[in-house]
N, C-alpha and C positions, 0 to 999 in steps of 0.2 A: 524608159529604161526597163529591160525586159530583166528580172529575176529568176536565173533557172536555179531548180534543186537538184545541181548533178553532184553525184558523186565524188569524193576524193579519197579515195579509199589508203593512198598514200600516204595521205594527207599526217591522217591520227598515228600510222604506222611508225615515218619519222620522227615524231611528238613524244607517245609515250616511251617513260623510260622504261629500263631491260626490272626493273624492282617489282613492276608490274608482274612479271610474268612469275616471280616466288610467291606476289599476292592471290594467282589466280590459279597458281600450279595447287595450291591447299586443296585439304580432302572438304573443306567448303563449298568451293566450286567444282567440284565430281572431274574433275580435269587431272590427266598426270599429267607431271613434270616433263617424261620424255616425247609425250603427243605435242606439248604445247609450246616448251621455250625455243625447241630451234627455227619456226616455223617466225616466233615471235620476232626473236632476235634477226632473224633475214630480213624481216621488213615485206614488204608488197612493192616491188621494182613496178616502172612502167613496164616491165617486158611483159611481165606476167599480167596485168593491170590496163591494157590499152585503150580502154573509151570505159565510160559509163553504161551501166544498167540506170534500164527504167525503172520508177519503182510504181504502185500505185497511187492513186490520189490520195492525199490525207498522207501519204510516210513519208516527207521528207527526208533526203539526205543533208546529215551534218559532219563534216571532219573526216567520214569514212564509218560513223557509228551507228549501226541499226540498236535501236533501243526496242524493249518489246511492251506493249501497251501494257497498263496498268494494270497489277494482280497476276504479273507472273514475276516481276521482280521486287514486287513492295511486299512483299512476306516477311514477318518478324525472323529475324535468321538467316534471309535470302545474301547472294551475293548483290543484290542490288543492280538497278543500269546500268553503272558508269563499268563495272565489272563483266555485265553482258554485254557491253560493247566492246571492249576489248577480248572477250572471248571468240565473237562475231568476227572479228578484227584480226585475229590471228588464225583464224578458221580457212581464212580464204575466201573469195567472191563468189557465193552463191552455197555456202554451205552452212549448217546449220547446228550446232555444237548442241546437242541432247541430254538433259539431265531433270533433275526433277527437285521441282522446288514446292516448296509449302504452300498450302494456300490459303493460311490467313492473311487479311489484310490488315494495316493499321487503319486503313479511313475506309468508307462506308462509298465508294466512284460513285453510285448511283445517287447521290445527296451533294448537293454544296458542300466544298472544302471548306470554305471561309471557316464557317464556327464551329467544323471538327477539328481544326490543328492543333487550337489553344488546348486540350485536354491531351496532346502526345507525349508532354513535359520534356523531360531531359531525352527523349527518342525522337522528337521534332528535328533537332540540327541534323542527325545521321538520314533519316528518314527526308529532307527535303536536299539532300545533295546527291540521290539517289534517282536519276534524271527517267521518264516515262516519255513513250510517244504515241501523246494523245492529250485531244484539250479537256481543259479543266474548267468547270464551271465554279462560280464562283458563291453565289447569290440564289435564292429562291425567287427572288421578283426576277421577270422576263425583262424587265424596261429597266430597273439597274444593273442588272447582266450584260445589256444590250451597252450598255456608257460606261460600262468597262473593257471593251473590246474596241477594236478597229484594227482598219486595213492599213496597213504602210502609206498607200498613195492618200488618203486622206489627211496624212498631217503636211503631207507638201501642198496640197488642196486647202489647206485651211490658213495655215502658217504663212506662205511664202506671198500672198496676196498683202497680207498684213507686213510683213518686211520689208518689200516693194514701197508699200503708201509710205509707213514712219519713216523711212530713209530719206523719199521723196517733201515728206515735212519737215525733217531733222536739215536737210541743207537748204531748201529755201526760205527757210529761219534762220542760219547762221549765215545767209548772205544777205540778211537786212544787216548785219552788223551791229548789233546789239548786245551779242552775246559775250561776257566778262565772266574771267576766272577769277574769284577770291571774289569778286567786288561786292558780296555781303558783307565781308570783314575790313575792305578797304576799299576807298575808289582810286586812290593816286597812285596805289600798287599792283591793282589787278589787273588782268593778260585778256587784250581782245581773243576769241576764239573766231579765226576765217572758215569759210565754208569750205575753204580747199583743207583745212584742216578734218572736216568729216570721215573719208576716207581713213583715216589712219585713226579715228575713234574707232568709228565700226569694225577697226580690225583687231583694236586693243580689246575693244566689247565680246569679238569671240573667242579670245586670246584667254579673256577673263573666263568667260565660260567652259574652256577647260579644265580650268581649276573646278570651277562650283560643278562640272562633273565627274569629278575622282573625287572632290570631298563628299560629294551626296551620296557614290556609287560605295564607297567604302566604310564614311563611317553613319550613314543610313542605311542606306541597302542591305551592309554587312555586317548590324548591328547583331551581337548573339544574345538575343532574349535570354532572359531566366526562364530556367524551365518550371519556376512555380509560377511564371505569370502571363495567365492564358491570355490578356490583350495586350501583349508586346508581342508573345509569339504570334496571336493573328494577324497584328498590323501587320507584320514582318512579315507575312508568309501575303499580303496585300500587296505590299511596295515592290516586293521583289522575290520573294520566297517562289511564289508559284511560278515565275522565271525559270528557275535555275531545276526547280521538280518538272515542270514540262518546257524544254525549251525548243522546238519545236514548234510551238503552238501558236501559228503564226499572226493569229488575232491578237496577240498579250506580246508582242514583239517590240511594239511604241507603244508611246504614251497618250490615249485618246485624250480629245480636247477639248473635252468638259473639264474632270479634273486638271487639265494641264492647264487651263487658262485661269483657275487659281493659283497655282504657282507661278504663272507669268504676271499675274497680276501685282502677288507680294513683292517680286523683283523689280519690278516699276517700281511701285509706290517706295524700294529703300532707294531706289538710285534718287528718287523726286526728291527725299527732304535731305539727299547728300550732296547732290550737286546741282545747280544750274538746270532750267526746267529744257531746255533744247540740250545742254550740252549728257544729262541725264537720256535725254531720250534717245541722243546719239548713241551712246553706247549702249543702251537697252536693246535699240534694236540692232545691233551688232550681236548681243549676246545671245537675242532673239535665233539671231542666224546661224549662229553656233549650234542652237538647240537642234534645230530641224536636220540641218548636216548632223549629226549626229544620232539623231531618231532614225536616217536614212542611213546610214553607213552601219548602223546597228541589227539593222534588216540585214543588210545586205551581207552583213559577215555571219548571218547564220544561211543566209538562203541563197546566196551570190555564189561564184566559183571563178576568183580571180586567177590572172596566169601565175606559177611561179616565177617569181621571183620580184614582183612589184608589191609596193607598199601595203596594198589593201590584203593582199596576202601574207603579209607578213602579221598585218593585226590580226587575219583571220585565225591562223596560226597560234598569237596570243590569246586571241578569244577563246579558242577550245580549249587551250589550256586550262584558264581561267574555271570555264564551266566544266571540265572532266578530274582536274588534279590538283589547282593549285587557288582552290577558292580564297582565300586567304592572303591574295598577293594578285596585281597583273588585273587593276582596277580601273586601267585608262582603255576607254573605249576608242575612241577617234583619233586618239593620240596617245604615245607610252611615256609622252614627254613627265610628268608629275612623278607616275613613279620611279623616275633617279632621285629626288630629291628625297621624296618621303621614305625611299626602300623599300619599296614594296615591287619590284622588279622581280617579273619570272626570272630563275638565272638561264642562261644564254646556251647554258651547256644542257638542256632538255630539251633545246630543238636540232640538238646534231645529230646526224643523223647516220643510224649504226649500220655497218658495212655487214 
C-alpha cells in the first residue's frame, strides 16, 4: 500500500471555522482583517486548487497545513503552528504570509525534549498544541532513541505474523471441543464454545478494542498534567504529547514494538485469569487485530489522501480537527463510534463547509 503525502489544501479550508479568521486577523498575528478574512471565508475551491504541489522530502503534507520548523513558531508570545497554518491556508497555494516573530525558544531543539518539558509548568499545555514540522528527538542514548521510533510497515511486519498463528491456535483449539463458558463456577450450566463460534469472538475482540482505544486516547493521552509536576508532564509529553507538538513525524506515528508488546502483553495476561485459556485467547487476538488496523489507519490519516467522500476521509477530516482545533473532544481514531456515547463528538456543523 503505497502512502502518498499529497496535498489537500481543501481539505483544512472547509474544516476550519470562520472564528478562526478574528483569531488571526489580531495585531498578534501582523495580519489585517481586510487581507485575510474574505480570502478565508471563500475557502480554496477545486478550481483554484487543481492537483497537488510537491513538496520536499522531510515536509510532509497534512490537511492542507504547512507548519514551519521549530523556532519560528515556538516563541514565547508567538502565534504558534496551528495559527501559521491557517495563515499559510488562507494565503493561497504557493504563498508565503511575512511577519516577524520572536526568537526565544521555550525548549533548547538541539538537546532531548524528554527531560526539558517537565520544567515548562503551566506553559507546557499551550506550548505542546502548538504543532512544528520537524522530528523530535527524544533521548540522549542513540539505542533508546532508536526503540522509540519506527516505520509504519514494521508493526504490520511484526504484528500480523503473530495474528495469523493465535488465530490459527485459538480455533484449532476450540475444535477439540473442550472448550466451556462458566464451567469454573458450574459444570451442569456452562455453554460449549464451537470453533465456528471464533469468528464472531475475534470480531467482538476488535469491537472491544475500540473502546480500549478512545479510553487510552482520551483519558491517557489527554490526561492534563499539573503544571507543578514535571513527571506527569514528561510522561505526558512521552505517550502522546510529542504527537500532537510534531505530528508529522512520521517515525513517532505508531507504536514501535518493543514498548508495545508490553502492553500486549498486560492485555493477555487480564483476558487469561478472566476468561477460559482458548476462549481469552480468542479475543485477545481479535483485539490484537484491532490494534494493528488502527496503528495503520493512524498513519494513513496523517499521510494517506483518501477521495472525498469515503469513510477514510471523513475520519481524516475528524483527525485534523482533533490535532488543529478541537483537542479536547473527537478521540476515536478508527472509528467516531465511542464518542456519541461519551460526548465528546466534534459537532457536525465545523465540517460545513462555507460557500
Amino acid at each position: 500500500m503505497a502512502f502518498s503525502p499529497r496535498p489537500l489544501v481543501a481539505f483544512l479550508a472547509e474544516m476550519l471555522p470562520s472564528q478562526w479568521a478574528a483569531k488571526l486577523s489580531c495585531g498578534r498575528c501582523g495580519v489585517r482583517s481586510s487581507a485575510f478574512r474574505p480570502r478565508f471565508n471563500a475557502g480554496i475551491s477545486s478550481a483554484r486548487w487543481r492537483g497537488p504541489r510537491r513538496r520536499g522530502a522531510g515536509r510532509p503534507w497534512y490537511g492542507g497545513a504547512h507548519l514551519e520548523p521549530a523556532g519560528r513558531g515556538e516563541a514565547e508570545g508567538g502565534g504558534g503552528g496551528r495559527a501559521r497554518a491557517a495563515e499559510r491556508l488562507a494565503s493561497g497555494p504557493g504563498k508565503t504570509l511575512r511577519r516577524s516573530v520572536p526568537s526565544q525558544d521555550l525548549v533548547d531543539w538541539r538537546k532531548p525534549l524528554l527531560w526539558q518539558v517537565g520544567y515548562l509548568g503551566e506553559k507546557y499545555d499551550e506550548w505542546v498544541h502548538q504543532p512544528v514540522d520537524r522530528p523530535i528527538r527524544l533521548f540522549h542514548s542513540d539505542f533508546v532513541e532508536a526503540l522509540s521510533k519506527t516505520a509504519w510497515y514494521v508493526v504490520f511486519l511484526v504484528w500480523t505474523p503473530v495474528v495469523l498463528y493465535l488465530s490459527w491456535v485459538s480455533y484449532t483449539s476450540l475444535a477439540q471441543g473442550n472448550t466451556r463458558l462458566f464451567s469454573s463456577f458450574t459444570t451442569e450450566y456452562s455453554i460449549p464454545v464451537h470453533k465456528y463460534y471464533f469468528p464472531f469472538i475475534f470480531l467482538l475482540g476488535m469491537f472491544l478494542w475500540s473502546l480500549v482505544e478512545y479510553l487510552i486516547h482520551r483519558f491517557v493521552f489527554h490526561m492534563k498534567p499539573p503544571a507543578s509536576n514535571y513527571y506527569l508532564i514528561t510522561l505526558h509529553f512521552l505517550l502522546h504529547g510529542q504527537h500532537h507538538k510534531s505530528p508529522f513525524d512520521s517515525s513517532r506515528l505508531v507504536f514501535p514494538p518493543v514498548p508495545a508488546s508490553l502492553v500486549v502483553g498486560f492485555f493477555y495476561g487480564v483476558l487469561r485469569l478472566l476468561l477460559p485459556e482458548v476462549l481469552g485467547l480468542s479475543l485477545f487476538v481479535g483485539g490484537l487485530c484491532g490494534y494493528v488496523v488502527y496503528d495503520m489507519m493512524h498513519y494513513y490519516l496523517h499521510y494517506g489522501s483518501p477521495k472525498k467522500g469515503t469513510y477514510l476521509y471523513g475520519l481524516k477530516a475528524y483527525h485534523v480537527k482533533h490535532h488543529f482545533e478541537h483537542q479536547k473532544s473527537g478521540f476515536g481514531i478508527s472509528t467516531r463510534f465511542w464518542d456519541y456515547p461519551f460526548r465528546t463528538l466534534i459537532p457536525e456543523e465545523t465540517f460545513e463547509k462555507e460557500d
